[in-house]
C-alpha positions as CSV (number, residue, x, y, z in Angstrom):
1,X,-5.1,5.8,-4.9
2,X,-3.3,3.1,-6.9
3,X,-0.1,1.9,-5.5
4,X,2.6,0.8,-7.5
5,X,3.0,-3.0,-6.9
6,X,5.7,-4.5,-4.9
7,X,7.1,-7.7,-6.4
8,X,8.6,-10.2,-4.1
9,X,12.1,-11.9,-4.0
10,X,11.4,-15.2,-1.2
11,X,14.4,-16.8,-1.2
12,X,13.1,-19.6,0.4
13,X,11.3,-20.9,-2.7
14,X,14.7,-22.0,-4.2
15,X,16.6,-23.3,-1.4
16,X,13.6,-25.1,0.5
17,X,11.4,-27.9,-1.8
18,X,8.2,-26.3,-2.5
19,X,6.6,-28.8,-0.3
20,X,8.0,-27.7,3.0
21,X,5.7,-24.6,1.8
22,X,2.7,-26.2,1.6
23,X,2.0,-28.0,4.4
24,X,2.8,-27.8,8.3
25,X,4.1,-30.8,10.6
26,X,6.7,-31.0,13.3
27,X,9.6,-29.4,11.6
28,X,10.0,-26.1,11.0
29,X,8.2,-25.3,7.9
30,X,6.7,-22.8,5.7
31,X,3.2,-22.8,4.6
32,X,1.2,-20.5,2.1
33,X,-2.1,-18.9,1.8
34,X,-4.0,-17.5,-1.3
35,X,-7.2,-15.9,-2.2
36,X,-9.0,-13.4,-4.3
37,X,-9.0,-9.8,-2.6
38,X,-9.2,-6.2,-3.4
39,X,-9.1,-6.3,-6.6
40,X,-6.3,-9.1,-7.2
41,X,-4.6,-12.0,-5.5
42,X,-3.6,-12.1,-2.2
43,X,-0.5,-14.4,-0.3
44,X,0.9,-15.4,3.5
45,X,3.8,-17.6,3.9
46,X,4.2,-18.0,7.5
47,X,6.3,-20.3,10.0
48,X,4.5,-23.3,11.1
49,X,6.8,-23.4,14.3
50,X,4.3,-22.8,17.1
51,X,1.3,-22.7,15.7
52,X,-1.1,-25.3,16.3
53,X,-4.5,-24.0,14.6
54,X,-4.7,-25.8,11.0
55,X,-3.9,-24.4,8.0
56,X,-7.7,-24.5,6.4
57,X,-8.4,-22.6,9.6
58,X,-5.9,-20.3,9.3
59,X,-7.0,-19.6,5.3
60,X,-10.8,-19.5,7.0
61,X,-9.9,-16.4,9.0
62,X,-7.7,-14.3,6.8
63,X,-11.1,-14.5,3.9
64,X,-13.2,-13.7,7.0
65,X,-11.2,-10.6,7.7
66,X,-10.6,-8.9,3.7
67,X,-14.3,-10.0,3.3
68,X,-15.1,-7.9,6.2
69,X,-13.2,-5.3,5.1
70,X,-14.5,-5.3,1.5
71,X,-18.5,-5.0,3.1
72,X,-16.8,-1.9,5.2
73,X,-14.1,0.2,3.3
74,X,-14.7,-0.7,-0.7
75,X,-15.6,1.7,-3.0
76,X,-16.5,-0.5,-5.9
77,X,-18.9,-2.8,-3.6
78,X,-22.0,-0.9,-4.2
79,X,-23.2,-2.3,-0.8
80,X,-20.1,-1.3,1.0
81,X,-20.6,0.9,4.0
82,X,-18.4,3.3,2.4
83,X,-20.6,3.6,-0.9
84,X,-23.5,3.2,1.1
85,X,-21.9,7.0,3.2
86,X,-20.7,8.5,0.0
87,X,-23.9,8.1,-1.7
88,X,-25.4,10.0,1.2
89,X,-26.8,7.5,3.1
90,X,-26.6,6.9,6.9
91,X,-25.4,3.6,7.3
92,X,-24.4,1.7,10.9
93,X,-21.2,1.6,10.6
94,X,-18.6,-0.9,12.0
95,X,-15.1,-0.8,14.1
96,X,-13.4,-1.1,10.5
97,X,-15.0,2.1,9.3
98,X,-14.8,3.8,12.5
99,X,-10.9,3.1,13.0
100,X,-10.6,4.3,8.9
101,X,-11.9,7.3,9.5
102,X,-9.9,8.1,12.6
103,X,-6.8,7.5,10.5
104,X,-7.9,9.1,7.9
105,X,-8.6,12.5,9.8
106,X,-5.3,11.7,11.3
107,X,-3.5,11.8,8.6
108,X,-4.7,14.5,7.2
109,X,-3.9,16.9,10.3
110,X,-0.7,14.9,10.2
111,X,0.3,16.4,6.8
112,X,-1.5,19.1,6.0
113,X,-4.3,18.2,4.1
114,X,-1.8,16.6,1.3
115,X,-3.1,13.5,2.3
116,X,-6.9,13.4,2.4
117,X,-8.7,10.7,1.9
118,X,-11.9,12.8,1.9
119,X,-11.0,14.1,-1.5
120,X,-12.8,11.3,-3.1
121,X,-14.7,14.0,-5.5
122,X,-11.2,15.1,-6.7
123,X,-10.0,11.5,-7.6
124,X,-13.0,10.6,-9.6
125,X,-12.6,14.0,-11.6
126,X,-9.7,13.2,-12.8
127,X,-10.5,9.1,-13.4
128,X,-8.8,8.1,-10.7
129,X,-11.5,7.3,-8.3
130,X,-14.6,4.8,-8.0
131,X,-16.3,7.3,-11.1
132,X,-15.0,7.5,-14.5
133,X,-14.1,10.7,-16.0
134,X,-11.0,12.9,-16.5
135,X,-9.1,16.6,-17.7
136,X,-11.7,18.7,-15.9
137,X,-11.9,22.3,-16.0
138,X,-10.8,24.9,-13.7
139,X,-14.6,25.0,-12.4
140,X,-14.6,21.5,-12.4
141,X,-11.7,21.0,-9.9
142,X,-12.8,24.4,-8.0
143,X,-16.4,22.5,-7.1
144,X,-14.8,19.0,-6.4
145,X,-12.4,20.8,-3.7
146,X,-15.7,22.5,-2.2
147,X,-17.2,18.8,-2.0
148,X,-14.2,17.8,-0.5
149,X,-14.0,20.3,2.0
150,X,-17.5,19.1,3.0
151,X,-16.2,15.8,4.1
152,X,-18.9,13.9,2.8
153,X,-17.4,11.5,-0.3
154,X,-14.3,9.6,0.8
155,X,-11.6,7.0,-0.9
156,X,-9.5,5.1,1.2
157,X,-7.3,3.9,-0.9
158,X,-4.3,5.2,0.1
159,X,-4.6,3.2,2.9
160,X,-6.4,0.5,3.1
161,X,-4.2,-1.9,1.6
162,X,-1.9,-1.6,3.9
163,X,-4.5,-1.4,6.8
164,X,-5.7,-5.0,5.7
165,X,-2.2,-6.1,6.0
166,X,-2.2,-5.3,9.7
167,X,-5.4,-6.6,10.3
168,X,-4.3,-10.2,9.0
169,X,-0.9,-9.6,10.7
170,X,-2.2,-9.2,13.9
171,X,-5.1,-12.1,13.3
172,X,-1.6,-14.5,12.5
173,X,0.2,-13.2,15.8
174,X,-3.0,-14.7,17.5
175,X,-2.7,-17.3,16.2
176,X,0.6,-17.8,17.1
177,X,2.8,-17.0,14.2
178,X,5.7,-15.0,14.3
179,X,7.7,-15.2,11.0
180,X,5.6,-13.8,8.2
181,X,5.3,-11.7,5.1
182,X,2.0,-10.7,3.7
183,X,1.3,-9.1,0.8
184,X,-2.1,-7.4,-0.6
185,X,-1.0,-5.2,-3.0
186,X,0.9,-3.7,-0.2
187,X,3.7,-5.8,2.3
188,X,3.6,-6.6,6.1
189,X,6.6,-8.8,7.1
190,X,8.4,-10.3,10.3
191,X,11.1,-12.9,11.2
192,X,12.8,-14.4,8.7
193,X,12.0,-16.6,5.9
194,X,12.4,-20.4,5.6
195,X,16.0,-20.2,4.3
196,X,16.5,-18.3,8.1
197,X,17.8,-15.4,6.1
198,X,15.5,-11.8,6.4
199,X,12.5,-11.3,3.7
200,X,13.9,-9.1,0.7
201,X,11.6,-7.1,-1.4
202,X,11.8,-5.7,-5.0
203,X,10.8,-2.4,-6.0
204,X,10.4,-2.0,-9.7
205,X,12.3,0.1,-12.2
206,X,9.7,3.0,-11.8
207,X,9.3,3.5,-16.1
208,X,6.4,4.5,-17.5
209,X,4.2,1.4,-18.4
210,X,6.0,-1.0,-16.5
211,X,2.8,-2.6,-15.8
212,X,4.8,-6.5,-15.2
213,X,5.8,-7.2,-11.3
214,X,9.0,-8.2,-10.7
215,X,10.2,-7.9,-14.3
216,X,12.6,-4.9,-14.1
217,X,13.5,-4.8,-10.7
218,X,15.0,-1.5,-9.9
219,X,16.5,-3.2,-6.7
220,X,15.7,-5.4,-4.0
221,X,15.3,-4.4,-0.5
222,X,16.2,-6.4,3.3
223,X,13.3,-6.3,5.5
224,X,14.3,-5.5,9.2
225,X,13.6,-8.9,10.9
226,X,11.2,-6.7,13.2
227,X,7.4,-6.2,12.2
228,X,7.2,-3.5,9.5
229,X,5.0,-2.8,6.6
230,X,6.8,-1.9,3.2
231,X,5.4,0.3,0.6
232,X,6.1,1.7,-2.8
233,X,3.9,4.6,-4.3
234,X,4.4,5.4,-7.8
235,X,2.9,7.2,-10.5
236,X,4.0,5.1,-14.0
237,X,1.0,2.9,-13.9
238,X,-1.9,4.3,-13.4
239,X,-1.7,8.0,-15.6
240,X,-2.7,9.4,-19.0
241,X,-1.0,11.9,-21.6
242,X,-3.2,14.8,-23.3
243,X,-1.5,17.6,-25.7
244,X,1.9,15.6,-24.9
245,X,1.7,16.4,-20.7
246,X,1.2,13.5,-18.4
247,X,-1.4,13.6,-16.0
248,X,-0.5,11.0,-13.1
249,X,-2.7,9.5,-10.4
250,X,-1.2,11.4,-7.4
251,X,-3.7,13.8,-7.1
252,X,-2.6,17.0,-4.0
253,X,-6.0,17.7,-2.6
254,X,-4.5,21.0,-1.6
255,X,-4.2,22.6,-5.6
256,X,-6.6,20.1,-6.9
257,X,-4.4,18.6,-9.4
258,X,-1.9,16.0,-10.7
259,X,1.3,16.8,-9.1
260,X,4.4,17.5,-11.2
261,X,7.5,16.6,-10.4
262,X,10.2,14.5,-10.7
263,X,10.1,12.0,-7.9
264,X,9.0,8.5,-9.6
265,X,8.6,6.4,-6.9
266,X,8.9,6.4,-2.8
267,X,9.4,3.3,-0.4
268,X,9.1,3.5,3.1
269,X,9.3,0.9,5.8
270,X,7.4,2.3,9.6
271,X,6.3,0.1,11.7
272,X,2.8,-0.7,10.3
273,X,1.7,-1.5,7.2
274,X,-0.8,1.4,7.2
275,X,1.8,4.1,8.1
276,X,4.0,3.1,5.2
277,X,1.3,3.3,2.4
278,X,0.3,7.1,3.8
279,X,3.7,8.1,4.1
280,X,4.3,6.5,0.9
281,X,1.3,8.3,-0.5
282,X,2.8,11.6,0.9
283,X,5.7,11.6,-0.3
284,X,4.5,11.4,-4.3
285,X,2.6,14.2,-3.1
286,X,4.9,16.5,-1.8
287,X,7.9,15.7,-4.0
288,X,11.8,14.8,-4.0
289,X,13.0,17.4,-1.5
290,X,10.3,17.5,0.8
291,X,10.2,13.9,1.0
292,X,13.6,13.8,1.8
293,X,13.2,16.1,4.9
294,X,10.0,14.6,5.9
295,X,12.2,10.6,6.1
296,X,15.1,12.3,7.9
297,X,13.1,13.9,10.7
298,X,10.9,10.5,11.6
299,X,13.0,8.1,13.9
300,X,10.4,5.1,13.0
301,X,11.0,5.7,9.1
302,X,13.2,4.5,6.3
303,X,12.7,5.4,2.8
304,X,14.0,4.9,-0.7
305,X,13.6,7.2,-3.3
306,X,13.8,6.9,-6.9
307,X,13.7,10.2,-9.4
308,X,14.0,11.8,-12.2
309,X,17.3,13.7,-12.6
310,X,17.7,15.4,-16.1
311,X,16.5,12.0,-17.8
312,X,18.2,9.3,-16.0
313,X,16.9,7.7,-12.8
314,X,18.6,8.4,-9.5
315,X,18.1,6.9,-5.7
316,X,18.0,8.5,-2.4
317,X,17.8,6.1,0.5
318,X,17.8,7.0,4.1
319,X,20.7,5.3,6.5
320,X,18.6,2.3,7.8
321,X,17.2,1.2,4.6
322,X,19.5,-1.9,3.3
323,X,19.4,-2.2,-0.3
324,X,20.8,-5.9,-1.6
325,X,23.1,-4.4,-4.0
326,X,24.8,-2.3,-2.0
């Protein structure tokens, strides 16, 4: 399922010359990587302090690891062992898929089947998945949740953007890196940035068709300084309207449909990037007030939420979760 995209505020960019970002020496500096991934571009800026492997190494190894991934968990690579499975094949499989599916089975126990990756048949129903179509019938949706219920098509997109980001994470920690923020579509971050300040995050104003990062920022967020993942799920990017209703990507396996309500967008920060794109993912599923109660009883969770409230946008944030303008 399509996140909504997290733009990023690095502070360091205007109070540090771009150089000290581009290359590593003996003072403390910042350095960046890049590269095409999973469906868009991918960055690191990490601490040079410590680390002695090169830079082109260091860019070597996080391709190596999302190409990896990509062969294992992608539904649009054809060859993918995950296409490979959901075509009905019997593919070898690999530690990536094997961990995926734990998760996902997980999760799904976790919340009660409101977040299930094996409802791939559901998603591409509705044109939302790796098939294109949309507005089934009733008969339609009934025979997508009995393929689901099988097991036997899956779409890990509600969390393998995030599980990338701990796979690189963790690859950098290796490597001997400890202040970091990466971001593939979704955010792992620790330390501080360059300035010595914490990494801040902005969530976009959650408006329909607000398809530009970082251009209407709703609000921008202080990462804890310890290793967390940060993720916003939305539904004002990725819908359609027929006979004037919207019909947004969040699909609840449970009904089978859309959900309908009036919570626009959900942030959470958990200790992993993986955790906070399914809880994320959760909470547009289940809505305002059970997201609410679902942040306040988890001791590893903070959350921000952004809703609907009789035509003007109002926030919910949970105790721990440190909004710049405040």
């Amino acid at each position: 399922m399509q996140k909504a995209t997290i733009f990023i505020q690095i502070l360091c960019r205007i109070l540090l010359p771009v150089a000290v970002l581009q290359s590593c020496g003996q003072r403390t500096e910042y350095a960046r990587l890049t590269g095409y991934a999973q469906g868009g571009l991918y960055s690191v800026i990490y601490n040079c302090d410590g680390v002695t492997v090169p830079q082109n190494e260091l860019q070597a190894g996080v391709d190596s690891i999302l190409a990896a991934i990509d062969s294992s968990l992608s539904g649009y690579n054809k060859s993918s062992i995950l296409s490979r499975y959901n075509a009905g094949e019997n593919p070898q499989t690999d530690d990536v898929f094997d961990e995926m599916m734990s998760l996902a089975h997980k999760y799904k126990v976790e919340t009660g089947g409101a977040l299930d990756c094996a409802a791939g048949p559901l998603f591409d129903i509705w044109g939302f998945g790796f098939e294109g179509d949309s507005f089934p019938d009733s008969s339609t949706v009934f025979e997508a949740k009995s393929l689901a219920a099988l097991e036997k098509s899956f779409n890990f997109n509600a969390i393998a953007q995030g599980y990338s980001c701990d796979l690189v994470a963790s690859y950098l920690r290796g490597k001997g890196v400890e202040d970091m923020l990466v971001d593939i579509g979704e955010i792992y971050c620790c330390g501080v940035n360059a300035s010595g300040n914490p990494w801040t995050i902005g969530v976009d104003s959650p408006f329909d068709g607000n398809e530009n990062p970082g251009q209407s920022l709703q609000d921008i967020v202080f990462a804890p300084e310890i290793g967390c993942g940060i993720v916003t799920s939305g539904n004002y990017r990725k819908f359609y309207v027929k006979d004037g209703k919207k019909y947004a990507h969040t699909i609840d396996p449970r009904t089978g449909y859309p959900v309908s309500h009036n919570l626009l967008s959900a942030t959470i920060i958990a200790p992993t990037s993986t955790d906070a794109d399914a809880y994320a993912t959760y909470c547009m599923v289940i809505g305002l007030d059970g997201a609410r109660k679902f942040i306040e009883s988890r001791d590893d969770l903070e959350g921000y939420l952004i809703y609907d409230d009789g035509g003007r946008m109002s926030e919910w944030h949970s105790a721990g979760f440190e909004l710049k303008t405040e």
